[in-house]
C-alpha positions in Angstrom: -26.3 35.0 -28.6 -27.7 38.6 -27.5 -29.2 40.9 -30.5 -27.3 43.2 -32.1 -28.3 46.5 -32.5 -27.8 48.6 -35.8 -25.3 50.8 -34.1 -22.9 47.5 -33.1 -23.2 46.4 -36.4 -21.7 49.5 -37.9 -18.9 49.8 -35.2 -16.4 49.4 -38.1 -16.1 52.4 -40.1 -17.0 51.6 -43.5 -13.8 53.0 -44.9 -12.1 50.3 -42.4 -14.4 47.4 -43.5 -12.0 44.4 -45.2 -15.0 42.7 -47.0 -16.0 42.7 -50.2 -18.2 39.7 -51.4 -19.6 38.0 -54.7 -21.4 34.7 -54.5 -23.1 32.6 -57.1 -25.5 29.3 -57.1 -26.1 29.7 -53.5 -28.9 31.0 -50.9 -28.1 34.1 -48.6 -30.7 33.6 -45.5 -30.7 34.7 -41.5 -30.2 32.1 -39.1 -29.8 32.7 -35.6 -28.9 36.0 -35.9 -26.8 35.9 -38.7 -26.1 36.0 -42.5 -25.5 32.8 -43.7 -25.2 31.5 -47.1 -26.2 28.2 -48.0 -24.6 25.6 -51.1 -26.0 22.5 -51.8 -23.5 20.0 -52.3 -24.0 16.2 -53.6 -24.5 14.4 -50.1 -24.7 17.7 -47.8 -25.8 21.1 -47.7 -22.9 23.6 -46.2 -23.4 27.3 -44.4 -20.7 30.3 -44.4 -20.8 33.1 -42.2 -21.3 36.4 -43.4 -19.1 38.5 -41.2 -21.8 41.6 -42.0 -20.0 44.5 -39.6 -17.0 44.3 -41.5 -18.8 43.8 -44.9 -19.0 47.0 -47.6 -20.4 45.3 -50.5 -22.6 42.0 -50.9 -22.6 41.2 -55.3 -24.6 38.7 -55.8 -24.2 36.7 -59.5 -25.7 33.8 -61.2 -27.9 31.6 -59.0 -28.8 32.8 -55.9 -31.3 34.2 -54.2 -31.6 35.9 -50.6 -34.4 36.5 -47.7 -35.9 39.4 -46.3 -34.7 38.9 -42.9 -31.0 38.5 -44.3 -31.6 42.0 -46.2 -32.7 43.5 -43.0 -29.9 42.4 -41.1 -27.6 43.6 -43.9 -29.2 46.8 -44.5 -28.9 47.0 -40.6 -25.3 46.7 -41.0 -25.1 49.4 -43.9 -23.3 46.3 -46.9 -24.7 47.6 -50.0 -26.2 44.7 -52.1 -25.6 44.4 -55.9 -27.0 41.9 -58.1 -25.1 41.4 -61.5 -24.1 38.9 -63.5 -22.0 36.1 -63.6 -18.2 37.3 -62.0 -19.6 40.1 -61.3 -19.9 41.6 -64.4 -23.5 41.6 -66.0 -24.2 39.9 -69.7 -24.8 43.2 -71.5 -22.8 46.1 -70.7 -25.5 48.2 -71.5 -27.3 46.8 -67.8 -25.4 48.5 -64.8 -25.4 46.5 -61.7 -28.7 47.1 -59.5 -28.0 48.7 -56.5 -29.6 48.1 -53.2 -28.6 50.9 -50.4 -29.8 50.5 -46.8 -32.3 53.0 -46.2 -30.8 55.3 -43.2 -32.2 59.0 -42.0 -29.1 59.1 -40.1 -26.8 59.6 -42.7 -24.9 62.7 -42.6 -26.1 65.6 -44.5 -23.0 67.9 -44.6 -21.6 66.0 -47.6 -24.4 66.1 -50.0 -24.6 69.8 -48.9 -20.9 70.2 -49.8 -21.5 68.9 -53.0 -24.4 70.6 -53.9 -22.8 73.8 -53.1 -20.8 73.5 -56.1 -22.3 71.2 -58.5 -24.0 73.8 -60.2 -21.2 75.8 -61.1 -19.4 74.2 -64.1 -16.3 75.9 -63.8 -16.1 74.5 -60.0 -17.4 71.3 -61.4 -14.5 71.2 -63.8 -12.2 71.9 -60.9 -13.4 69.1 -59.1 -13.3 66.7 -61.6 -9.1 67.8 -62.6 -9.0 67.3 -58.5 -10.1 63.1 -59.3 -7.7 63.1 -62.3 -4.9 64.0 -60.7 -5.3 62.0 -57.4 -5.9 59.3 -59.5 -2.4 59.4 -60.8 -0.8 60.3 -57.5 -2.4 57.4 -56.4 -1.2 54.9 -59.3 2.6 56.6 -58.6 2.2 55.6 -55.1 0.7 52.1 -56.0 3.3 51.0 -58.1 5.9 52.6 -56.4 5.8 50.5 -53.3 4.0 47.3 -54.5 6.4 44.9 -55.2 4.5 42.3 -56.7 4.0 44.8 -59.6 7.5 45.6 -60.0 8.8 42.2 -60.5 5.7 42.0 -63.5 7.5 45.2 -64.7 4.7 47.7 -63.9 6.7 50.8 -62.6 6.4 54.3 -63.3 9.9 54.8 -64.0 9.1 53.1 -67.7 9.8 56.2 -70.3 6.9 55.9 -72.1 4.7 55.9 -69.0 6.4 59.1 -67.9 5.8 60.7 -71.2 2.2 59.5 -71.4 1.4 60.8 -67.7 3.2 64.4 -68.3 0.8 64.5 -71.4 -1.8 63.8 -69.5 -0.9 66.5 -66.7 -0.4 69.3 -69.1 -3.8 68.3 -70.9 -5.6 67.9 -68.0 -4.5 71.2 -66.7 -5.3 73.4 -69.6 -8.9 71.6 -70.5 -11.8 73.7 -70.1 -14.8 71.6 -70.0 -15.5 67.5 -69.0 -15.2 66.6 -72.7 -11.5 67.6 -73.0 -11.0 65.8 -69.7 -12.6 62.7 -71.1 -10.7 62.3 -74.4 -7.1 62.8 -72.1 -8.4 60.2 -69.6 -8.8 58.1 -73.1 -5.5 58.5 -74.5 -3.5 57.9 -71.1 -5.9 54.5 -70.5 -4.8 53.4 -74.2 -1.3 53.9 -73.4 -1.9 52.2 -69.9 -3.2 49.1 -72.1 -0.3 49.3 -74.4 2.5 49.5 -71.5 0.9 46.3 -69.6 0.2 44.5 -73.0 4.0 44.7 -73.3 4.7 43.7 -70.0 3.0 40.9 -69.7 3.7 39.7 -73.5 -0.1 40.2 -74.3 0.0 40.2 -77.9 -2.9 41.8 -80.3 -4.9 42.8 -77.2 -7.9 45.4 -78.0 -10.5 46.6 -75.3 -13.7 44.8 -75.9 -16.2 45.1 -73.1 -17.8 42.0 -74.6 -15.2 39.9 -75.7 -14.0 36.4 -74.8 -10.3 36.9 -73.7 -9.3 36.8 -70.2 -7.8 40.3 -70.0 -10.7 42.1 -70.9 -13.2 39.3 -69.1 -10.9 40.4 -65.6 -10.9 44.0 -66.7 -14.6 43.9 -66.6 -14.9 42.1 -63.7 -12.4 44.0 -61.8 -13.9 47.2 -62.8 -17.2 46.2 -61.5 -15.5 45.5 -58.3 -14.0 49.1 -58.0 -18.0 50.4 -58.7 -19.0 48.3 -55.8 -16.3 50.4 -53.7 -17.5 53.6 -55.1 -20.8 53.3 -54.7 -20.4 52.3 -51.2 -18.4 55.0 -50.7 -21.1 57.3 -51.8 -24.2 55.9 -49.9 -22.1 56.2 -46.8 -21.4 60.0 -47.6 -24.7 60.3 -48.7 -23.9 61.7 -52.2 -26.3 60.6 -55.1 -24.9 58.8 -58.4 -26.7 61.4 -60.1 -24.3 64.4 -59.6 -21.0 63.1 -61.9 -18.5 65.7 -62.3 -17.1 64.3 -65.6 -18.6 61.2 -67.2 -21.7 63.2 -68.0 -25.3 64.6 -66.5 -27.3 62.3 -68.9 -26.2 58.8 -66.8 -28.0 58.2 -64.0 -25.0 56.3 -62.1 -22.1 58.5 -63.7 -20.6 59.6 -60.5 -20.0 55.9 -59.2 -17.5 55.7 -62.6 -15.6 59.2 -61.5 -14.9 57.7 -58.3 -14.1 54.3 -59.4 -11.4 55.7 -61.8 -9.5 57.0 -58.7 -8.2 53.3 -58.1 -9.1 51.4 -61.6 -5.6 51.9 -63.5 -3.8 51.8 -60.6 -5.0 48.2 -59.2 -7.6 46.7 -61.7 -5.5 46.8 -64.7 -2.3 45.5 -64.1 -3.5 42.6 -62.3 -6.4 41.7 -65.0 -3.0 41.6 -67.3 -1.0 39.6 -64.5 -3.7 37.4 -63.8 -4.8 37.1 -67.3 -0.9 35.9 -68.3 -0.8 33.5 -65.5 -4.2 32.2 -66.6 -5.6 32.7 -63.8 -9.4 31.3 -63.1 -11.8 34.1 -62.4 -11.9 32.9 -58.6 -8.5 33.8 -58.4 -8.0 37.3 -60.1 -11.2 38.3 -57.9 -9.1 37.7 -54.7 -6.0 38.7 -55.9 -8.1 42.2 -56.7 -9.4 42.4 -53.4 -6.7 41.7 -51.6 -4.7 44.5 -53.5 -7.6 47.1 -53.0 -7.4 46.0 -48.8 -3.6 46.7 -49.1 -3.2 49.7 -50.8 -6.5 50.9 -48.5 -8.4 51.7 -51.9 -11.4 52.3 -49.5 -9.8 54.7 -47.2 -8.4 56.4 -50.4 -12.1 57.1 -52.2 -13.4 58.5 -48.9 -10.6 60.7 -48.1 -10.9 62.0 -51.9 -14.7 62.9 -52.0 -14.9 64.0 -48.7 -11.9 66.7 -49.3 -14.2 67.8 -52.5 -17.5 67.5 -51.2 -16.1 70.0 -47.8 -13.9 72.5 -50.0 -16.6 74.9 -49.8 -17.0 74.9 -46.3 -12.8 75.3 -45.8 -12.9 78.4 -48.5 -15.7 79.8 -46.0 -13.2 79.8 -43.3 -10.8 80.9 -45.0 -12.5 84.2 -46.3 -13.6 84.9 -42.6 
């Protein structure tokens, strides 16, 4: 088998890449050119391929361990490696998952220059983070518009109470005037979320409880931890830091990973964390179901396009005024 260069490995557009994977009790290693990861079973020990070049994120939970020349070939390939808890989510919510990005100089620089250009201004700041709100509804619309797996577990947007819940949250979001506002609307509308699929599925007495023992918060977690594993690929690629959030707060070091997570979260995440969660599901399950749904709906493709149109607005108003 001929070696691959870094440039073949990251033929695939990231945004394009169908892969997203978490492994437990095993041992990620190299082996004749690729990533492998080894289980050890009773009489046997068995390898999987890694298919790297079409890999975004590599989450790796309880049990494992990996080798330096598997996280050179990775980083190689640009997967981002996370290490976590068990399912993905870690023991104390407190802990964010550890991030490992591929160290490139060849990233490109126009994004982060984009972003910088307006981060410092807080009313442009603002305006960027209404820009995420609103997508993110236009995207959960579109979502449960056309997905009809969802519509036969009753998610829709034609339901009145959603429609009253998301013109609320238009008309608040359009008239707040600094992140805070923006974060107690995004509260209310993800309460009523809850309620609405709490109903639909015939979830009775549920509460959010990020540490709790019930399987619709244990997959709400979990999913959600999927979606930062998306983000944060997302903003390596683009070569934005976590650092520079635009609503969940200067003061947390990973905050902008969360903005861009919400784009897709209610949309995806939560109504299958119910779904899966009625159907009593195991977690192996709800984590492909998840996947699947963000490959389907192009989740990937959808954070991209979303940051990149913020992070180049600058540059368009420039032409514009010339």
């Amino acid at each position: 088998m001929k070696n691959l260069s870094p440039s073949d490995l990251k033929a695939i557009l990231h945004s394009k890449r169908a892969n997203l994977y978490y492994l437990e009790y095993c041992r990620v290693m190299q082996k004749d050119g690729r990533v492998l990861y080894l289980t050890e079973q009773k009489k046997e020990n068995l390898y999987f391929n890694i298919p790297i070049a079409n890999t975004t994120v590599l989450l790796l939970g309880n049990g494992t361990s990996i080798t330096q020349a598997a996280v050179r070939m990775l980083a190689q390939a640009g997967v981002l490696i996370g290490f976590c808890s068990g399912g993905g989510t870690p023991l104390y919510m407190g802990n964010e998952v550890e991030w490992l990005t591929p160290q490139s100089e060849y990233r490109p620089t126009e994004y982060l220059q984009g972003w910088m250009s307006f981060w410092f201004d807080e009313s442009k700041r603002l305006a960027a983070a209404k820009h995420f709100q609103q997508a993110r509804i236009e995207f959960l619309h579109k979502v449960w518009s056309k997905d009809k797996d969802l519509k036969a577990e009753g998610f829709t947007t034609d339901d009145s109470g959603i429609k009253q819940a998301l013109q609320r949250f238009d008309e608040r979001m359009t008239t707040a005037t600094k992140p805070s506002d923006l974060l107690l609307t995004e509260a209310q509308l993800t309460k009523a979320l809850y309620k609405f699929a709490a109903n639909a599925t015939k979830t009775s007495g549920f509460t959010r409880q990020h540490q709790s023992t019930d399987k619709a918060n244990d997959f709400l977690n979990h999913g959600n931890y999927l979606a930062y594993g998306l983000a944060a690929c997302t903003l390596w690629v683009l070569g934005i830091p976590h650092s520079f959030a635009v609503m969940h707060g200067k003061t947390r070091r990973g905050a902008l990973v969360f903005d861009i997570a919400d784009l897709i979260k209610d949309a995806i995440v939560l109504p299958w964390a119910f779904i899966c969660a009625k159907e009593n599901a195991t977690e192996q399950e709800f984590r492909q179901q998840v996947l699947q749904a963000f490959t389907d709906n192009k989740a990937l493709d959808f954070m991209f396009d979303q940051v990149k149109e913020i992070a180049l607005q600058g540059e368009r108003e420039e032409q514009t005024n010339d």
